[in-house]
MARMAR-440314 format. One record per residue (C-alpha): residue number from 1; residue in three letters; y, x, z. Coordinates in steps of 0.25 Angstrom, whole numbers, plus 5000, padded with zeros to 4 digits. Each point is the difference from the previous one (the first is absolute). Layout:
% MARMAR-440314
+-----+-----+------+------+------+
!   i !  aa !   c2 !   c1 !   c3 !
+-----+-----+------+------+------+
! NUM ! ALA !    Y !    X !    Z !
...
+-----+-----+------+------+------+
END
This chain:
% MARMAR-440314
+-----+-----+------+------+------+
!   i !  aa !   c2 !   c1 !   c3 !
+-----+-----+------+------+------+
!   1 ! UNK ! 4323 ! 5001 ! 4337 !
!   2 ! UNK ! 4985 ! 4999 ! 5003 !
!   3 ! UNK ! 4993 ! 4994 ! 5011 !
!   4 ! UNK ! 4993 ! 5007 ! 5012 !
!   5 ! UNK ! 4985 ! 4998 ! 5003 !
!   6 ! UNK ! 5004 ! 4990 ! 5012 !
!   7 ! UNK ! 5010 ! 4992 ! 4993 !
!   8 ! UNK ! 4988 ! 4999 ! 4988 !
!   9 ! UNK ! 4990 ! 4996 ! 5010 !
!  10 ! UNK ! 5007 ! 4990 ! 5006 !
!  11 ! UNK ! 5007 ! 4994 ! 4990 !
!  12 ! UNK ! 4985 ! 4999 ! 4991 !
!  13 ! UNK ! 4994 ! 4993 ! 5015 !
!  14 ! UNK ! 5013 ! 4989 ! 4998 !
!  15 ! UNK ! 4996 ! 4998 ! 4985 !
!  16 ! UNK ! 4984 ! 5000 ! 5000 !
!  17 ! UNK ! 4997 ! 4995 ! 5015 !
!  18 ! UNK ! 5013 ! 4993 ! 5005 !
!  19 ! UNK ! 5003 ! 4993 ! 4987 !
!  20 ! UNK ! 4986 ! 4998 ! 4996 !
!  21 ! UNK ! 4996 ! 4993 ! 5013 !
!  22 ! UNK ! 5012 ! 4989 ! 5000 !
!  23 ! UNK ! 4996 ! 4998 ! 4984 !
!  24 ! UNK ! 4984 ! 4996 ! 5005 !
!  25 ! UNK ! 5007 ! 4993 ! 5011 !
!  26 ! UNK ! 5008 ! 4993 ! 4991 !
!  27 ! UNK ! 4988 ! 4997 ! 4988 !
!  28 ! UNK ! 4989 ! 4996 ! 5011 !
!  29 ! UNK ! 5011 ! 4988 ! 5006 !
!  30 ! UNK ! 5004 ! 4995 ! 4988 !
!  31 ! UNK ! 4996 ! 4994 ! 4987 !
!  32 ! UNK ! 5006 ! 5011 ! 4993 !
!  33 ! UNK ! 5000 ! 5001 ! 4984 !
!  34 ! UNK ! 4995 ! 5013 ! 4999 !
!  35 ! UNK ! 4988 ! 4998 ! 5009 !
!  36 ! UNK ! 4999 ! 4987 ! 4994 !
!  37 ! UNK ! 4989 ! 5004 ! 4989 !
!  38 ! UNK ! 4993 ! 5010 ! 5007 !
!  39 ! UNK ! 4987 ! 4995 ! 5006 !
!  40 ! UNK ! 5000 ! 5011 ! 5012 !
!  41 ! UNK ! 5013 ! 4995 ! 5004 !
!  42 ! UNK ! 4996 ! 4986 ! 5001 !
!  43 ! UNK ! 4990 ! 5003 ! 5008 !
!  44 ! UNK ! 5006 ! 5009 ! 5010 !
!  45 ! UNK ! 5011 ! 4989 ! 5000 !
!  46 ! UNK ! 4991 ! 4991 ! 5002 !
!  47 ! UNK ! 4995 ! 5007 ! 5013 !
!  48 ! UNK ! 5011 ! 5005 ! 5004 !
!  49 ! UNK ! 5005 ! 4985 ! 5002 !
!  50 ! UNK ! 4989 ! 4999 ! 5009 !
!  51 ! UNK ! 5004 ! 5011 ! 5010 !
!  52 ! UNK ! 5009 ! 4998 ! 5012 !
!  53 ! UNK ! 5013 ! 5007 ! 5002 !
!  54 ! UNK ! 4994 ! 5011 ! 5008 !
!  55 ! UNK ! 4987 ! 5001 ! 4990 !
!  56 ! UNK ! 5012 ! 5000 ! 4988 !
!  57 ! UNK ! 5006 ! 5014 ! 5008 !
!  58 ! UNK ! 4985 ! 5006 ! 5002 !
!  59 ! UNK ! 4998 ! 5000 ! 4985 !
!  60 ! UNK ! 5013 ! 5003 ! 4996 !
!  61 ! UNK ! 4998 ! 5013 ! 5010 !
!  62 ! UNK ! 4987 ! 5003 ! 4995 !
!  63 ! UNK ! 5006 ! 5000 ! 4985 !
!  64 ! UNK ! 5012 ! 5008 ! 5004 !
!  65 ! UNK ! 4991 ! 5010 ! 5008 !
!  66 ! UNK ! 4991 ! 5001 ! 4987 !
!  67 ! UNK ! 5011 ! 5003 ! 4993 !
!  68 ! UNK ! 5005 ! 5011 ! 5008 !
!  69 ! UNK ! 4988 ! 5006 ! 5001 !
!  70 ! UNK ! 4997 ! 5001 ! 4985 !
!  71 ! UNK ! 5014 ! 5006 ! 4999 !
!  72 ! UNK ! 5000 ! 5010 ! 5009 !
!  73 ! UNK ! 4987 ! 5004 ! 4996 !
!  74 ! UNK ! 5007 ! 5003 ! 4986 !
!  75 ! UNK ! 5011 ! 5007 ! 5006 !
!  76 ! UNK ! 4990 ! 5008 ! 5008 !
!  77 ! UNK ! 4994 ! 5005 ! 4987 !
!  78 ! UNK ! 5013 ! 5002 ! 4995 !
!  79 ! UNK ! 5003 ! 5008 ! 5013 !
!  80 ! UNK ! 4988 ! 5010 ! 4999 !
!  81 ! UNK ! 4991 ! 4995 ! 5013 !
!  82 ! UNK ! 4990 ! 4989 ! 4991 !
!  83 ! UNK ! 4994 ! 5007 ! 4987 !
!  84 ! UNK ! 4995 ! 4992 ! 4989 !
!  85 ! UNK ! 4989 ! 5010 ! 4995 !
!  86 ! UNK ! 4992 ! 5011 ! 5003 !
!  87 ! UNK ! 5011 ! 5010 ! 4994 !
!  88 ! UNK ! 5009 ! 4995 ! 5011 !
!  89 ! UNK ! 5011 ! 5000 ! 4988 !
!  90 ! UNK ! 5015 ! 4999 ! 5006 !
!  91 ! UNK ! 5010 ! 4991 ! 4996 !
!  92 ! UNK ! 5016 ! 5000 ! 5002 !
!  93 ! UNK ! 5009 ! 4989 ! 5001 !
!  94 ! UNK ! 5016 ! 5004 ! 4993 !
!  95 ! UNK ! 5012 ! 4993 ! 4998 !
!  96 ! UNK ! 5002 ! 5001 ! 4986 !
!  97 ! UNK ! 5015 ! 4999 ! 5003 !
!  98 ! UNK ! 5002 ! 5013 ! 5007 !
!  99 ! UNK ! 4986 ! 5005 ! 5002 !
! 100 ! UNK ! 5000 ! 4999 ! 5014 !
! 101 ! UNK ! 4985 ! 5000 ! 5004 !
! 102 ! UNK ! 4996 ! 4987 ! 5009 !
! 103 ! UNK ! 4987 ! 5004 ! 5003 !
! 104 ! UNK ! 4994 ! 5005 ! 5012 !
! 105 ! UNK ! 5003 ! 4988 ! 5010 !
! 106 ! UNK ! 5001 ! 4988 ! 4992 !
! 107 ! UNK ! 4988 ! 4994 ! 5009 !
! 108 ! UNK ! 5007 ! 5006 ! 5014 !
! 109 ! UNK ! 5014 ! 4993 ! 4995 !
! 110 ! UNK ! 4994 ! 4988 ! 4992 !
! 111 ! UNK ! 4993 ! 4996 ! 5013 !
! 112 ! UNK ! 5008 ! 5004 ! 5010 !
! 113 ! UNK ! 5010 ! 4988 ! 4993 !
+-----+-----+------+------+------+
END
């Protein structure tokens, strides 16, 4: 069987803000090999050493925050509300498995968590 527009939404919160917040979590604390090479993340390692425990928390919020926004923002054009152009073109979200349609409150479930 599909999946249903909340079960989507919150499993796609889990995966993109949830998993993705302990992963910066994880890269800004350590000296992690993939973050190794890459000069932005020496450098936001770098402050991010500098920070208190409770500065630490204040970032991490305001990352996590961004990315919510940025998601549900896409859900919300996916969801009809927010147009990308002038011609106010609609878009649909389906489950290719049973072509349930997922669309419609992907933004109302993804932030309601």
């Amino acid at each position: 069987l599909g999946v249903n527009t909340r079960e989507f939404s919150v499993r796609l919160r889990g995966i993109v803000i949830d998993e993705s917040t302990l992963t910066y979590r994880e890269l800004l604390s350590s000296a992690h090999e993939e973050a190794s090479h890459d000069r932005f993340w020496a450098l936001a390692r770098a402050l991010y050493a500098k920070l208190s425990e409770q500065e630490r928390e204040v970032l991490l919020g305001l990352m996590r925050q961004a990315a919510t926004d940025a998601v549900a923002t896409a859900l919300s054009v996916i969801d009809g509300p927010t147009v990308l152009d002038e011609a106010k073109s609609s878009f649909e979200l389906r489950c290719v498995d049973d072509g349930t349609v997922l669309s419609g409150t992907l933004c109302d479930y993804f932030l309601g968590g």
